[in-house]
C-alpha positions in Angstrom: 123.5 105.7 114.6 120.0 107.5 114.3 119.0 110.4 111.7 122.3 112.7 113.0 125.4 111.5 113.6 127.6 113.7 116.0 130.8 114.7 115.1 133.6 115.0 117.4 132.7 118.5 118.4 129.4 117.5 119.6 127.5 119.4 116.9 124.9 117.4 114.6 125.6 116.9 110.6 122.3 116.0 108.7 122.6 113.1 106.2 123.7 113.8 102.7 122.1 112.9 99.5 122.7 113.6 95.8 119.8 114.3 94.0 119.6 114.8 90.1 117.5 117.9 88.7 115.9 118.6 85.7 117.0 121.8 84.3 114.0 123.3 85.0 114.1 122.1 88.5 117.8 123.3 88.8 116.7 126.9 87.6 113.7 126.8 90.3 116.4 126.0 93.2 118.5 128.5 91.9 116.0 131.3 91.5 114.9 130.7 94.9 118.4 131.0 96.5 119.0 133.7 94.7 115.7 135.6 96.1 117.9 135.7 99.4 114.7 133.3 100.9 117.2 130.5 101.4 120.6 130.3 102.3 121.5 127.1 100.0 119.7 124.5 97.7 119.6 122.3 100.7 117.0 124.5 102.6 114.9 124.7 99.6 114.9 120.9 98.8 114.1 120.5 102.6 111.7 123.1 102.5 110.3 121.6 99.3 110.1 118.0 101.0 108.3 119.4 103.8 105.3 120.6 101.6 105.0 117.4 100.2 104.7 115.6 103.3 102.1 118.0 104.0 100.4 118.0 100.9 100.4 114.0 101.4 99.0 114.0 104.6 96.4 116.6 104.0 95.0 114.6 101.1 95.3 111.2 102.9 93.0 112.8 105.5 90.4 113.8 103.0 90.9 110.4 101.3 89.6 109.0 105.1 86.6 111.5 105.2 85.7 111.0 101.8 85.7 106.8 102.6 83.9 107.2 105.5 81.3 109.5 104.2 81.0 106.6 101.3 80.8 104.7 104.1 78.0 106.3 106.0 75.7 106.6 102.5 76.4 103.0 102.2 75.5 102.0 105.7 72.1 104.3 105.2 70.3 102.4 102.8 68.8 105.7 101.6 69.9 104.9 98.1 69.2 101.3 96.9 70.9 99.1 94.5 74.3 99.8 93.0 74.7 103.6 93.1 78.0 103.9 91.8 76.8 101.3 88.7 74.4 104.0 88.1 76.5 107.2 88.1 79.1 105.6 85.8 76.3 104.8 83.5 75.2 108.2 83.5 78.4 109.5 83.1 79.3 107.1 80.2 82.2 105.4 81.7 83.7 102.4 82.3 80.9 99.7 84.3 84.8 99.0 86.3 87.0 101.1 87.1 89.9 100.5 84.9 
């Protein structure tokens, strides 16, 4: 059985969860149902979950171009000895990252 499960009528059923909520969180859900924007709290959890999957993805991707851009000033030899030694000194921090 995938994702759905059909039931006998041949329509799909999504899977259920139970989720705890702060009361703050609670209030949020509620506030937006009430707005008339969603029908239920399960559309705005989904809705919810959706931006963070987007959010994730969209700062994995800079994650990648930021790496490879350390990667291509590395691979330059423009600057020489151990830049990033330098900057935390500099910047009074830790000589490792902690």
């Amino acid at each position: 059985m995938g994702l759905y499960s059909e039931l006998s009528e041949g329509t799909a059923t999504l899977p259920t969860r139970n989720v705890n909520l702060t009361d703050e969180l609670d209030r949020f859900v509620l506030s937006k149902v009430e707005s008339g924007n969603y029908e239920n709290a399960s559309e705005v959890v989904r809705a919810a979950l959706r931006s963070l999957d987007r959010e994730e993805r969209t700062h994995e991707a800079k994650l990648s171009a930021l790496r490879a851009a350390i990667d291509d000033g590395d691979a330059s030899c423009i600057a020489e000895g151990d830049v990033v030694q330098r900057v935390r000194e500099r910047l009074s921090l830790p000589l490792t990252p902690q």
